[in-house]
N, C-alpha and C positions, 0 to 999 in steps of 0.2 A: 607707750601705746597711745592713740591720740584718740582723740575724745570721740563716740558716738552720736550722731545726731539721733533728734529721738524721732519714736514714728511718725507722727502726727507734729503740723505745726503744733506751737503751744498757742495759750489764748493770751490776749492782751495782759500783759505784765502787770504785776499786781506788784506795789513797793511794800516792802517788808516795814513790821512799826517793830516795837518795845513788844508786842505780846504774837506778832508771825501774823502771815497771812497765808492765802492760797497757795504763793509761791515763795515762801521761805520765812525765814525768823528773821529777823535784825534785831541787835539785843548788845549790852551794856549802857549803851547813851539814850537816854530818854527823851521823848518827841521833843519837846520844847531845847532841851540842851542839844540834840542834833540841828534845830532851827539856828542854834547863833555861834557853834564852831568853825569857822571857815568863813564867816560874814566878810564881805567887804575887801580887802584884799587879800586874802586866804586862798589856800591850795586842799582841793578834797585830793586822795592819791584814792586811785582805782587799781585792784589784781583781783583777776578772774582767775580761781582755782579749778582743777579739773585734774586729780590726780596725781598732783605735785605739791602737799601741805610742808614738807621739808624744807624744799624751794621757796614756797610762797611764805615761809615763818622766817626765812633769809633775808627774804626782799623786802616785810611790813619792817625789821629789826633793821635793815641799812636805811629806811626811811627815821625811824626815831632816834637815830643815832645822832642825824643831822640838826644844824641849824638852823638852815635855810634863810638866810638873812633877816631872821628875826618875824617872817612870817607864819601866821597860825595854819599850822597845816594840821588834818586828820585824815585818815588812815579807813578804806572800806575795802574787805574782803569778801567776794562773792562767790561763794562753797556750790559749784554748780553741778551738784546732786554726784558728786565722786560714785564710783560703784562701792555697799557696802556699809557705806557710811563711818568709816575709818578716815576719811579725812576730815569731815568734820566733827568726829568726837577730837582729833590731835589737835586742829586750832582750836577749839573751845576748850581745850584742856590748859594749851598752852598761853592762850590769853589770861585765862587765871593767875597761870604759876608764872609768867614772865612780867605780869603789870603792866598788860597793855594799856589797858583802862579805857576810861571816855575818848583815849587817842587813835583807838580802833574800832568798827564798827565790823563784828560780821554777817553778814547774810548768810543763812544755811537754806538753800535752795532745794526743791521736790523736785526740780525735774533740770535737767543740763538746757541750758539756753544756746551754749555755745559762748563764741566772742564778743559780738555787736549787741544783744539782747542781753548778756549777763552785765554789760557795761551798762546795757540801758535802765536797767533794774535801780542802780545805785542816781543814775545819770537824772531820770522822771521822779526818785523822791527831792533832790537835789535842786529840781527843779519847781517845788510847792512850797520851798521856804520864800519866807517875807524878804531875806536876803540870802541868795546862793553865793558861793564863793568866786571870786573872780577869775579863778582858772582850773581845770580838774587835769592831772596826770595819770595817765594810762603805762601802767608799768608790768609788762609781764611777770607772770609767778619764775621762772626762769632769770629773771636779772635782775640787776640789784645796784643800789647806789653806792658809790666812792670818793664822792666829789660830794661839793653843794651844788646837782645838777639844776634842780628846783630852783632855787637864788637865781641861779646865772638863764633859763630861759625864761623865769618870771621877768627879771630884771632888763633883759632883751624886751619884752612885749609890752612892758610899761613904758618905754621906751618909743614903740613902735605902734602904734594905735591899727594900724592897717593888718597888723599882721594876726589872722585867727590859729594858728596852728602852727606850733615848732618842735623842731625833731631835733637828735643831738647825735655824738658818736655812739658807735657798738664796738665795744670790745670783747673778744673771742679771745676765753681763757682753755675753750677746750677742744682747740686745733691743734695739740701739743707741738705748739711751736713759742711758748710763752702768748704774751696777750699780741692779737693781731685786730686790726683796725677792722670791722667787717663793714659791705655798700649798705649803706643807710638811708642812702636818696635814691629818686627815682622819678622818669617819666611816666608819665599816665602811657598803659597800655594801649598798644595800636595793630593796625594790620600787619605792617613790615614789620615793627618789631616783634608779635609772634611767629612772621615767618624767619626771621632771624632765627630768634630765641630757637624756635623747633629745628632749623638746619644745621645749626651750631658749626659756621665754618669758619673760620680766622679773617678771609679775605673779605665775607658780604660782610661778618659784624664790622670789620675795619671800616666799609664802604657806607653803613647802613648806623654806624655808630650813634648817632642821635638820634636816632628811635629805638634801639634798645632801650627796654624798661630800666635796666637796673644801670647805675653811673658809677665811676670811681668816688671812692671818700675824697670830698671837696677841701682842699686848704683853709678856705678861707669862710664865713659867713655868706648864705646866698640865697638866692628865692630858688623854689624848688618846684617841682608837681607835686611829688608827697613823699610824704617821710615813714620812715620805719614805725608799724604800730607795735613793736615792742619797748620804743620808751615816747613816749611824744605828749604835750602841754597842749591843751587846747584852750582858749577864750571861751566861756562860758557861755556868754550872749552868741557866738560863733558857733556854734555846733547846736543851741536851742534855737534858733533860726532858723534853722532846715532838717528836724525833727529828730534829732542824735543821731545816731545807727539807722539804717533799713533792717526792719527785722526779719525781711526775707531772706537774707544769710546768715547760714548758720556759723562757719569758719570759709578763711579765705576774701580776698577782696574787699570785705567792710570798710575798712579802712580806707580804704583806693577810693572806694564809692564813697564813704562821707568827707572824704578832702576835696573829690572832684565836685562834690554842691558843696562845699564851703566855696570853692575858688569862684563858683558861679555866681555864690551869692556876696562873690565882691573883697573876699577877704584873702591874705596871701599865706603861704605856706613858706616858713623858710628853717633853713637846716642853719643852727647857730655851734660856730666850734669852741670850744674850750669845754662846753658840757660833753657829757658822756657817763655812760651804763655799761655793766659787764653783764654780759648775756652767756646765757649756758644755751645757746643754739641748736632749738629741737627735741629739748626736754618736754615741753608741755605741749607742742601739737608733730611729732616725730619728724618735721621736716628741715634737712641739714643742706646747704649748699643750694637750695631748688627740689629736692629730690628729697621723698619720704623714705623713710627705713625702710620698707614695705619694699620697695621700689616699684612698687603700682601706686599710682595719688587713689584716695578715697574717694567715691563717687560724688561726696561734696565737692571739693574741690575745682570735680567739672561742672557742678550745677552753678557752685558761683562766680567761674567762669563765664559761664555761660551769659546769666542774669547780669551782671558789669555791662557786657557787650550790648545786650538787648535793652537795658533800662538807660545808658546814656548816649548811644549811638543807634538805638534802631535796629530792628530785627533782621535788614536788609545787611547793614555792616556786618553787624552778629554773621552771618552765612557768610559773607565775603571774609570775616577774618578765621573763621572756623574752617574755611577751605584751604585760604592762607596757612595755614594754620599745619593743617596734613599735608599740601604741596611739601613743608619744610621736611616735615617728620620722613616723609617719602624720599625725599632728593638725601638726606641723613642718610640713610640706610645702604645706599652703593656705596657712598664718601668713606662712611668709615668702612666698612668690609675693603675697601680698598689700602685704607691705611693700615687695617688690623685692628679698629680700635673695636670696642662696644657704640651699639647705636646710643645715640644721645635720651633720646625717649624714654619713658617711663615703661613697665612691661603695661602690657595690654592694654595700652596706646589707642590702639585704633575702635577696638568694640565697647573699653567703655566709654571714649570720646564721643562714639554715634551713640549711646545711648542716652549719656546726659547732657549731649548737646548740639548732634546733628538731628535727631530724632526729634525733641522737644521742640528745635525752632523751624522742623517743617511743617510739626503738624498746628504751630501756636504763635504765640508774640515772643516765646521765651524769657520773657521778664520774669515769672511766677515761677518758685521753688518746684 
């Protein structure tokens, strides 16, 4: 089941200390020993839970398994108000009985942030120490390490001073086809490639190939547009430059949107091979292949949709690619009934597209959730 947005935005992020705030507890590591874990060349690992504590007690345990070339790494879990509160009684149970210790930190959050804001939670205390760690990892509760992923894009970016953002392989254990290589890079979203993406025909994506969003898994090491936010290393300094996350998205596009102001603000994104994560694909926000379980997307999805388009291209694009957009879905619909197939689209496609995002950006800027 994928995560809820809540009614109301939330209000400016409060970071959790040793005794809880407004917006959750953090607790085992004590302020001052949270200030020098991760100092200096150090790796913080971020997983944002939301319903998946099984998963997310997989992926904190393939983190401390590692060695990571010798660097100090620590461990932050942010319990994004699960329904219930069964998930965070099992990590705080399990933190006990497994000896996580001062190597994990968890936040137990009041209210679900979503992705961008549950990361920012960890991201803005991480940010008040005298020295924050030199790069944070965003690791979905869904996937997990098997490699020294850590080592090898640290070790790339020490390397590489230009680069603020590195993405690695995905491997897909539960395609039952044993482990399959999943697309992990990608173009910055555009008009044709969602008129693409929506008409799903063999000959315009052949024609139109580079501007599809999504690419093949690359061979080799390469600069990218942005990388999969279910494993990726960001520079520390890189991403407090241009404010972490926008916390007007709840899920969806975060990512997109804070790699496309990284790149602006001068820094590269590159996809480095030999690392890699094994991802259970859709456990923690239902979406497999492109397409939700549901097979309708959640009306988030179109709002941050929407917001992408209207905060980096302008309200004017936003309409033009929104149009682009249902021309595809449109011209979809004869193609396949012709072939026999199923339409490519999601169900109910069209009325909640106008609601959360032809509607929004006639009557407004559309940037605003």
């Amino acid at each position: 089941m994928d995560p809820q947005p809540p009614a109301t935005d939330p209000s400016p992020l409060a970071t959790g200390t040793a005794s809880g705030t407004a917006s959750g507890t953090a607790f085992d590591i004590a302020p001052a020993d949270r200030g020098q874990i991760g100092a200096g060349r150090g790796i913080a690992v971020i997983i944002v839970n939301y319903r998946t504590a099984e998963l997310t007690a997989l992926g904190v345990e393939s983190v401390l398994a590692r060695r990571h070339g010798g660097r100090p790494v620590e461990v932050h879990v942010v319990e994004n108000a699960s329904p219930g509160g069964e998930d965070a009684r099992l990590l705080s149970r399990w933190h006990a009985e497994r000896g996580w210790g001062a190597r994990v930190t968890l936040w137990l959050e009041t209210e679900n942030h979503g992705f961008g804001r549950g990361n920012n939670v960890v991201l803005r205390a991480l940010a008040k120490r005298p020295v924050p760690p030199e790069y944070v990892f965003l690791l979905n509760p869904d996937a997990r390490l098997k490699i020294e992923t850590l080592a090898i894009l640290a070790d790339y970016m020490d390397a590489h001073p230009k680069v603020g953002i590195t993405g690695c392989g995905i491997d897909r254990p539960d395609l039952g086809q044993g482990l399959t290589t999943a697309r992990a890079t990608f173009n910055f979203p555009s008009i044709w490639g969602e008129f693409a993406s929506a008409l799903s025909f063999g000959p315009v994506d052949r024609l139109l190939a580079r501007k599809l969003t999504s690419c093949p898994p690359p061979e080799r090491s390469c600069k990218v547009d942005w990388v999969s936010g279910a494993a990726l290393m960001a520079r520390f300094e890189a991403i407090r430059a241009v404010g972490f996350f926008d916390p007007d998205y709840f899920l969806y596009f975060e990512e997109t949107d804070l790699m496309r102001r990284v790149t602006r603000a001068g820094w590269e994104i590159w996809h480095v091979t030999g690392a890699s994560v094994e991802h259970e694909a859709g456990a923690a926000t239902g979406m497999q292949g492109g397409q939700h379980r549901s097979k309708a997307l959640p009306g988030y999805w179109y709002d941050s949709w929407r917001m992408y388009f209207a905060k980096n291209h302008g309200r004017g694009y936003a309409l033009a690619t929104a149009l682009a957009r249902i021309a595809g879905w449109g011209l979809n619909l004869p193609l396949t009934r012709l072939r026999g197939r199923r339409p490519a689209g999601p169900q109910n496609f069209l009325p909640d597209f106008s609601r959360h995002v032809l509607g929004p950006l006639l009557r407004s800027s559309g940037d605003r959730p």
